[in-house]
N, C-alpha and C positions, 0 to 999 in steps of 0.2 A: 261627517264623522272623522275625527284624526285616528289615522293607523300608529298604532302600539308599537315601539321598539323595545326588540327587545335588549337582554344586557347583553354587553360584550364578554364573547371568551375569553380571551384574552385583553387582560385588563392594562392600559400602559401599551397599545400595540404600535399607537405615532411613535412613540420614544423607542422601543424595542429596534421599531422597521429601522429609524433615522441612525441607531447605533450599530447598526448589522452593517446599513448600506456603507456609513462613514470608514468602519471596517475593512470588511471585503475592498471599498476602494486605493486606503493606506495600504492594503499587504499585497492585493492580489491586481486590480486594474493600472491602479501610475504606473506599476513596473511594467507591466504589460504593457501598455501604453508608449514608457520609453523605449522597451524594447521594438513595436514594431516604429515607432518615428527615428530610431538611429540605424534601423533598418534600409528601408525609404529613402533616407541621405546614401546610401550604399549604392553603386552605377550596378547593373544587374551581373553584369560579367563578375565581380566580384561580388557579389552576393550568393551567387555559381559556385565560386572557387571555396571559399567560406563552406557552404553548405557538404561538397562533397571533398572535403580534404579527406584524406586517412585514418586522422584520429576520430570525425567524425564520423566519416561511416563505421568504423569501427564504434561508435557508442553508440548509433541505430542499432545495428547487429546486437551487440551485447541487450538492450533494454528491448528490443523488439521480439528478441530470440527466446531470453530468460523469461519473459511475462507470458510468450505464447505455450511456452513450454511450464511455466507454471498451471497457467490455466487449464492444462489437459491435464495436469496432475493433479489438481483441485477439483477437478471436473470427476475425475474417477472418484477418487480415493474422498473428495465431499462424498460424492453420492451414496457411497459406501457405509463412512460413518456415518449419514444422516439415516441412509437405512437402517442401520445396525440400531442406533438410540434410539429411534420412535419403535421400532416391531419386538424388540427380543428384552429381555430381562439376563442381567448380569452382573458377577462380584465386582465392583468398580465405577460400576454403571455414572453415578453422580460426578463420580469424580471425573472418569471422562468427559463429560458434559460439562463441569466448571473448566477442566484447561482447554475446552473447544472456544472459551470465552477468553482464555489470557490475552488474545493480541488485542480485543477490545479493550482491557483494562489497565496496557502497557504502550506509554504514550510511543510513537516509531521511532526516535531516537532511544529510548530506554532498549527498545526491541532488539534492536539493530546491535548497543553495544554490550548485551547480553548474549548475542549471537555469535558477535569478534569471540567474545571472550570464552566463550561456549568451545568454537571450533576453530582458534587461533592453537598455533606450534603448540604452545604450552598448556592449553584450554583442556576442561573434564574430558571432551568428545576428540578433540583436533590430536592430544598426546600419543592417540591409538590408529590415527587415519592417517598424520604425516610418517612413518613407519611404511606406510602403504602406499604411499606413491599417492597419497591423495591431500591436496591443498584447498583445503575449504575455505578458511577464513582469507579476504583480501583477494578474492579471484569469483570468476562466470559462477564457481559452484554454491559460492557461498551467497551469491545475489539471488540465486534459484531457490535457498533453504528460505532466506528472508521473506522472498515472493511466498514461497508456496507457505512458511509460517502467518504473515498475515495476512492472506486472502482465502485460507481455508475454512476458518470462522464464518466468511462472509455466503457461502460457498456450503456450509450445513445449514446454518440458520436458513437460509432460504430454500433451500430443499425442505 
C-alpha cells in the first residue's frame, strides 16, 4: 500500500527557504564573515589594542549599560502595564493597547528619528527638559528612551 502525502503548508516553501537563505547571507553573513577574516589577519597584540582602546570601551559601557538598565525598566514598568490591560477595565483602555503596539508598526529608523525630534533642544518634549539641565536627544539618555521605547512592546506582549 503507498502511504498518502499529504499537501504542503506552505506552498512555494524551496523558493521561500532559497530566497530567505540568499538573503540573510547578502546582508548579514559576507559581512560577518569579512569581518571575522580581516580580523584573523590582525597579530593578536593588536587585535588587544583595537578592542580595548577608550572609545571602545566606552561604547561597551554605553550599549551594555543603557540595554541592562532598559531591561530593568521594561521589566517593571512591562509587567505593570501588562497587568494593568488584561485585569482592570479603563477610559483609554484600547487606546493604550494600540500605542503598546507603535514601535511594532514604526520601522527603528523612523523610531529613532521621531525620538531626535521629539526630545532634541528644539523638540515638543526636549524645549522643557534642556531648561533643566537635562539633554536627552544626542546623549546616554536618549539611547535609554529609545531602548526602553522599543523593547517595551515586546516586554507586555509576552507577559
Amino acid at each position: 500500500m503507498k502511504p498518502t502525502t499529504l499537501p504542503r503548508v506552505l506552498p512555494g516553501f524551496t523558493l521561500s527557504l532559497g530566497y530567505t537563505i540568499s538573503y540573510l547571507s547578502l546582508i548579514v553573513l559576507i559581512p560577518l564573515a569579512a569581518v571575522f577574516i580581516k580580523t584573523s589577519t590582525m597579530p593578536l597584540d593588536a587585535f588587544w589594542q583595537a578592542v580595548t582602546a577608550p572609545r571602545v570601551l566606552a561604547s561597551y559601557r554605553l550599549s551594555f549599560g543603557m540595554a541592562l538598565l532598559a531591561a530593568a525598566i521594561n521589566s517593571v514598568f512591562g509587567l505593570l502595564l501588562a497587568w494593568s490591560l488584561v485585569r482592570y477595565r479603563f477610559p483609554g483602555k484600547r487606546l493604550v493597547d494600540t500605542l503598546v503596539d507603535l514601535p511594532f508598526a514604526l520601522p527603528t529608523a523612523v523610531a529613532g528619528i521621531a525620538l531626535t525630534a521629539l526630545y532634541a533642544g528644539n523638540g515638543w518634549i526636549g524645549q522643557y527638559l534642556e531648561p533643566l539641565g537635562l539633554k536627552v536627544a544626542f546623549g546616554p539618555l536618549g539611547v535609554l528612551v529609545a531602548l526602553v521605547f522599543i523593547g517595551l512592546p515586546f516586554v507586555v506582549r509576552t507577559v
